[in-house]
Backbone as XML, in Angstrom:
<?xml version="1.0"?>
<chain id="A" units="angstrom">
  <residue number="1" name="UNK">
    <atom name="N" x="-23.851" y="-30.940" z="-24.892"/>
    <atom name="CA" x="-23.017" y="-29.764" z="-24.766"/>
    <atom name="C" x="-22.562" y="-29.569" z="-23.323"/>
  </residue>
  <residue number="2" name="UNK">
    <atom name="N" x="-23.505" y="-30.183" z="-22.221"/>
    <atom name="CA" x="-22.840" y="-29.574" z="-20.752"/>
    <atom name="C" x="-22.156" y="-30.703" z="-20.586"/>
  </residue>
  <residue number="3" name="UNK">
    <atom name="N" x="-21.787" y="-31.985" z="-20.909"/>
    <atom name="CA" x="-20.214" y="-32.688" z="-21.134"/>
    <atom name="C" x="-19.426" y="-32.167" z="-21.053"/>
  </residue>
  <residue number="4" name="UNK">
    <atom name="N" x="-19.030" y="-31.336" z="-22.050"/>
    <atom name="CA" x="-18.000" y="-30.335" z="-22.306"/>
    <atom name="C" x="-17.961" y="-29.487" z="-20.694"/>
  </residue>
  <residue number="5" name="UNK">
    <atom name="N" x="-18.631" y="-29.214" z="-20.351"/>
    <atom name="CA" x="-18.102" y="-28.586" z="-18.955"/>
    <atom name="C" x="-17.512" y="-29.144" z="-17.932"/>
  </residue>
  <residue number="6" name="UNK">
    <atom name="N" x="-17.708" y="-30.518" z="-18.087"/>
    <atom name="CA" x="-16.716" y="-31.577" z="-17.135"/>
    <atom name="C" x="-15.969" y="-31.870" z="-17.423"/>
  </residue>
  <residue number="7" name="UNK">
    <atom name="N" x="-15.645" y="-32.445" z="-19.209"/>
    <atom name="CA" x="-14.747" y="-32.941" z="-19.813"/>
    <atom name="C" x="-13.287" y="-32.233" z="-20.079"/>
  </residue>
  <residue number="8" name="UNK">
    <atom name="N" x="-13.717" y="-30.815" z="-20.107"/>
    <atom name="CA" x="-12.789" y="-30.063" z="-20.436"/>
    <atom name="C" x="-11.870" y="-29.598" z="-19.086"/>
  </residue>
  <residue number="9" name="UNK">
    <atom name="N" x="-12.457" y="-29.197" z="-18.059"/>
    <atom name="CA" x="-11.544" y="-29.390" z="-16.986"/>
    <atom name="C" x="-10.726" y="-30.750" z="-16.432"/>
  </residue>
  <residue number="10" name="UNK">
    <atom name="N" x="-11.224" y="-31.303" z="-16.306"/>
    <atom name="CA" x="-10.596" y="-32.577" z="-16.081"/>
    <atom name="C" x="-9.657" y="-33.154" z="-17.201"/>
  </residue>
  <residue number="11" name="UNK">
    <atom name="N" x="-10.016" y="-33.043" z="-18.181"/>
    <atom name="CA" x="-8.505" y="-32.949" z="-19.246"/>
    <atom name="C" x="-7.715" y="-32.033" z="-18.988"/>
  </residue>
  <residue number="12" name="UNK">
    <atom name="N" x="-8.198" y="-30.759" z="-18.724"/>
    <atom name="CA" x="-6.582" y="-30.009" z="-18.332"/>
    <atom name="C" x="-6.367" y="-30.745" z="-17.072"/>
  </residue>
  <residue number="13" name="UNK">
    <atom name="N" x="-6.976" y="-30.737" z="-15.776"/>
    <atom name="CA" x="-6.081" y="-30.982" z="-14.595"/>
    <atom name="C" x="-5.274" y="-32.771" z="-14.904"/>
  </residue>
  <residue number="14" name="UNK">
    <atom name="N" x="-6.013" y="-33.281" z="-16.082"/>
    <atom name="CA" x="-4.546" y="-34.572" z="-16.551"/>
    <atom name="C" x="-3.256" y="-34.065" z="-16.484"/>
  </residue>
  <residue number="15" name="UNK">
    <atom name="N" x="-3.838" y="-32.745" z="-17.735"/>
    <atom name="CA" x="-2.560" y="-32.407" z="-18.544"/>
    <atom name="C" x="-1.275" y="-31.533" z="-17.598"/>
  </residue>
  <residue number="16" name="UNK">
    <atom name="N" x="-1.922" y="-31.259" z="-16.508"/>
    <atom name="CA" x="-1.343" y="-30.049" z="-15.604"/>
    <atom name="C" x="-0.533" y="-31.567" z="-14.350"/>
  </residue>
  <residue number="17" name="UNK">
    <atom name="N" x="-1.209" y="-32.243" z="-14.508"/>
    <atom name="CA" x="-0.622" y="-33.968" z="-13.627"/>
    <atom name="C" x="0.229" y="-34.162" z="-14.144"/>
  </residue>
  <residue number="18" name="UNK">
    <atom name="N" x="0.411" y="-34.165" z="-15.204"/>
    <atom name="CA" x="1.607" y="-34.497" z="-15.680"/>
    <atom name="C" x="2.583" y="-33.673" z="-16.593"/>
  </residue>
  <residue number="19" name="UNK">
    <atom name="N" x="2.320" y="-32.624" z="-16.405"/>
    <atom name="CA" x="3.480" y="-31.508" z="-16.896"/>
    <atom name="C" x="4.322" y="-31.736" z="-15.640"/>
  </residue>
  <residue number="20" name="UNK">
    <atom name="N" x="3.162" y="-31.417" z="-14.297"/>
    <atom name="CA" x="4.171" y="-31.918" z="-13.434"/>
    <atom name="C" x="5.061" y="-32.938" z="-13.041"/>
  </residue>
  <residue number="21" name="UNK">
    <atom name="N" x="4.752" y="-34.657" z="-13.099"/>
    <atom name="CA" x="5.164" y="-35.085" z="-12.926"/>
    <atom name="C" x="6.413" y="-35.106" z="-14.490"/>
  </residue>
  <residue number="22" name="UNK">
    <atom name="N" x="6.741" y="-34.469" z="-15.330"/>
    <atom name="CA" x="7.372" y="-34.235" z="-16.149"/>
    <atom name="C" x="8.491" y="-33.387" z="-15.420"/>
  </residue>
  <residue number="23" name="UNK">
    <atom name="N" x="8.268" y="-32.171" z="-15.047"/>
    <atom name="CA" x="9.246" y="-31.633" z="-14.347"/>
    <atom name="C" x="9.655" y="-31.816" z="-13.645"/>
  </residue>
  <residue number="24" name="UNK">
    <atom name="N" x="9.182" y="-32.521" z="-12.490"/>
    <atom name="CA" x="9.868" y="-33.602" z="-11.379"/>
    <atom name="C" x="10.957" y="-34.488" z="-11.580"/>
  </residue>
  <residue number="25" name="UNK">
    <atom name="N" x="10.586" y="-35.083" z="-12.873"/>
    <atom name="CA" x="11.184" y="-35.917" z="-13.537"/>
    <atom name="C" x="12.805" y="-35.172" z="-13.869"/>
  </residue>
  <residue number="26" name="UNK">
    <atom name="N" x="12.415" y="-34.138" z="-14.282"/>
    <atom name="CA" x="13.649" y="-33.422" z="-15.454"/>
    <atom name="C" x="14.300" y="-32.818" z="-13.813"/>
  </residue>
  <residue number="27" name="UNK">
    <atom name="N" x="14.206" y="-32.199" z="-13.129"/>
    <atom name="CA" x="15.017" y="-31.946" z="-11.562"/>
    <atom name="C" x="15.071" y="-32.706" z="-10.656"/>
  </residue>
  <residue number="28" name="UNK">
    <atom name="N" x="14.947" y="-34.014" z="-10.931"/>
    <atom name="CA" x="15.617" y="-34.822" z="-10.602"/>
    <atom name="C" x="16.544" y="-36.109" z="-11.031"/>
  </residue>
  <residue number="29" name="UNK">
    <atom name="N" x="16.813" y="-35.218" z="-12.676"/>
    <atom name="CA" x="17.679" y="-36.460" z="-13.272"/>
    <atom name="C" x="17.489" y="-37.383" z="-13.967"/>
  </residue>
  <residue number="30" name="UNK">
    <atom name="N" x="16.384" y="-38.037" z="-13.985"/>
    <atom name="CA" x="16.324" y="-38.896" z="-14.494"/>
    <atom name="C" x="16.582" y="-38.921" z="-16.104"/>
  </residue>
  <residue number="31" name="UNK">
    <atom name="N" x="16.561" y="-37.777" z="-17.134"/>
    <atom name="CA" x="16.583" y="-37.441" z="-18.637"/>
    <atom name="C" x="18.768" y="-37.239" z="-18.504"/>
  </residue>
  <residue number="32" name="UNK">
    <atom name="N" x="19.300" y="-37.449" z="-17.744"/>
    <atom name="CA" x="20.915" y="-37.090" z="-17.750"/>
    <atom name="C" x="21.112" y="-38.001" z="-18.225"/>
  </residue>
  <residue number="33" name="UNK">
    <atom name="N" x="21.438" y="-39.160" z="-18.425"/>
    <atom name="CA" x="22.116" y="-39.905" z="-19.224"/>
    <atom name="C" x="21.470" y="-41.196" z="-19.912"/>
  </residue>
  <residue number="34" name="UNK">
    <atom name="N" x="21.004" y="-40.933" z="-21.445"/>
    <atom name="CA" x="20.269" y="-41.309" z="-21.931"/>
    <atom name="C" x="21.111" y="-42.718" z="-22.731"/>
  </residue>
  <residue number="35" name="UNK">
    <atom name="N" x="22.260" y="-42.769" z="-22.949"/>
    <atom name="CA" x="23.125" y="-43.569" z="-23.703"/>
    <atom name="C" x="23.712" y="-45.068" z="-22.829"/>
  </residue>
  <residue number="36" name="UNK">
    <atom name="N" x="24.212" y="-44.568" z="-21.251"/>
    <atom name="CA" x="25.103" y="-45.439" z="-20.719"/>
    <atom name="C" x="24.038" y="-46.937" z="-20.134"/>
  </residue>
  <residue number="37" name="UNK">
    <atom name="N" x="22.762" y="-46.695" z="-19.842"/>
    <atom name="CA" x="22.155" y="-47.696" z="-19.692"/>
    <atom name="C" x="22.208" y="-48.777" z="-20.963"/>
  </residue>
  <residue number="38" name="UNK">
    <atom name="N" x="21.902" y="-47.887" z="-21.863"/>
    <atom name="CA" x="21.877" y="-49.530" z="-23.028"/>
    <atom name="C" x="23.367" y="-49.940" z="-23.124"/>
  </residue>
  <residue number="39" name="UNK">
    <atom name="N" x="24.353" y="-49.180" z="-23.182"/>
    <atom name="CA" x="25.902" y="-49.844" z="-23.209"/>
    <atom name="C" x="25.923" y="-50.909" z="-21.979"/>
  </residue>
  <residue number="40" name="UNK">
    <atom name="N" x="25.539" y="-50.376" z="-21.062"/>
    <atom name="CA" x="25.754" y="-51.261" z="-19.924"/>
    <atom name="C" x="25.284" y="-52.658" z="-19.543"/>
  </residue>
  <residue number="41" name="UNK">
    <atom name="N" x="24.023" y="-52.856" z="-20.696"/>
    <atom name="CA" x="23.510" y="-53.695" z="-20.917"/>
    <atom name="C" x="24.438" y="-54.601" z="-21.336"/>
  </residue>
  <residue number="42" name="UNK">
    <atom name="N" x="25.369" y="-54.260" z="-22.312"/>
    <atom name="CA" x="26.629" y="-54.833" z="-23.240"/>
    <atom name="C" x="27.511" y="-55.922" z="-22.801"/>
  </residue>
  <residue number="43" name="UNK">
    <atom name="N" x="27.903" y="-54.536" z="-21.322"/>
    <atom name="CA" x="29.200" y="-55.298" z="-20.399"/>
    <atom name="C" x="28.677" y="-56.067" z="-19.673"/>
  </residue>
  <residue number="44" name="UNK">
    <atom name="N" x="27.578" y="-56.686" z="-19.358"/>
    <atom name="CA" x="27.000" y="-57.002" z="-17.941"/>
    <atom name="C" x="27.396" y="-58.853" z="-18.016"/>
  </residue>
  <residue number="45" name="UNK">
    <atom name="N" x="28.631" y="-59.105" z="-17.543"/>
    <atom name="CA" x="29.483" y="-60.611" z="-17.959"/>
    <atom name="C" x="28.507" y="-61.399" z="-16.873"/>
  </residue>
  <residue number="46" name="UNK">
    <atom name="N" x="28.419" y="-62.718" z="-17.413"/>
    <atom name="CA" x="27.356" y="-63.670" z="-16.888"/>
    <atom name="C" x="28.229" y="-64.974" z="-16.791"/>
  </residue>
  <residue number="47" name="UNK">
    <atom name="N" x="27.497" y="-65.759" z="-15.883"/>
    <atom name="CA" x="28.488" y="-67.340" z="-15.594"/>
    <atom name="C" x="27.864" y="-67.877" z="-16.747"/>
  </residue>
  <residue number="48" name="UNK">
    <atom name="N" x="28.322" y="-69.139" z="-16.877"/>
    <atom name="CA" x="27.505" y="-70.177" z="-18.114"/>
    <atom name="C" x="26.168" y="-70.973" z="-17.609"/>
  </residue>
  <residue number="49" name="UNK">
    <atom name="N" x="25.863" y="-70.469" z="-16.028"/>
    <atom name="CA" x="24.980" y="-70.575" z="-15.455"/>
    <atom name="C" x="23.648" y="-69.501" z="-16.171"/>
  </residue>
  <residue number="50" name="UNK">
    <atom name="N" x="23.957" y="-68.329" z="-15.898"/>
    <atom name="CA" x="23.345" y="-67.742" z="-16.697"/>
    <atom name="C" x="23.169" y="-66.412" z="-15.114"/>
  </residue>
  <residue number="51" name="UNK">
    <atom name="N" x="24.024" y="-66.623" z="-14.222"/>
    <atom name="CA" x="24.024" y="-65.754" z="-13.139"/>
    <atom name="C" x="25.214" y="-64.723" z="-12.948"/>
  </residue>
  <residue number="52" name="UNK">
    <atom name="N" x="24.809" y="-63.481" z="-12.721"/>
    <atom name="CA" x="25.571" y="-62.461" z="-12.485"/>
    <atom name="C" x="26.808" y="-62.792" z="-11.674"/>
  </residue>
  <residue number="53" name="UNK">
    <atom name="N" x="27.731" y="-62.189" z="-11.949"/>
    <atom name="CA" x="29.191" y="-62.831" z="-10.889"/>
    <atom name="C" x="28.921" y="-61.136" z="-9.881"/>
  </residue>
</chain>
């Protein structure tokens, strides 16, 4: 039972690690454009080498 007295704080301060690094995330952009990376994947023209021009 006194597990639980370590276990349980230290799971929240995870969960509180990464709410933050969640919101960091979201004010600074990174969740804005969720679509144009995989298109871009599409256009990305290659030599017959197999190298970027």
């Amino acid at each position: 039972m006194s597990i639980l007295f370590l276990i349980i704080p230290f799971a929240l301060l995870i969960a509180l690690i990464f709410i933050i690094a969640f919101s960091y995330a979201v004010k600074k952009g990174q969740f804005e454009d969720l679509d144009t990376p995989a298109y871009r994947m599409l256009t990305d023209d290659e030599d017959t080498n197999g190298v970027k021009k």
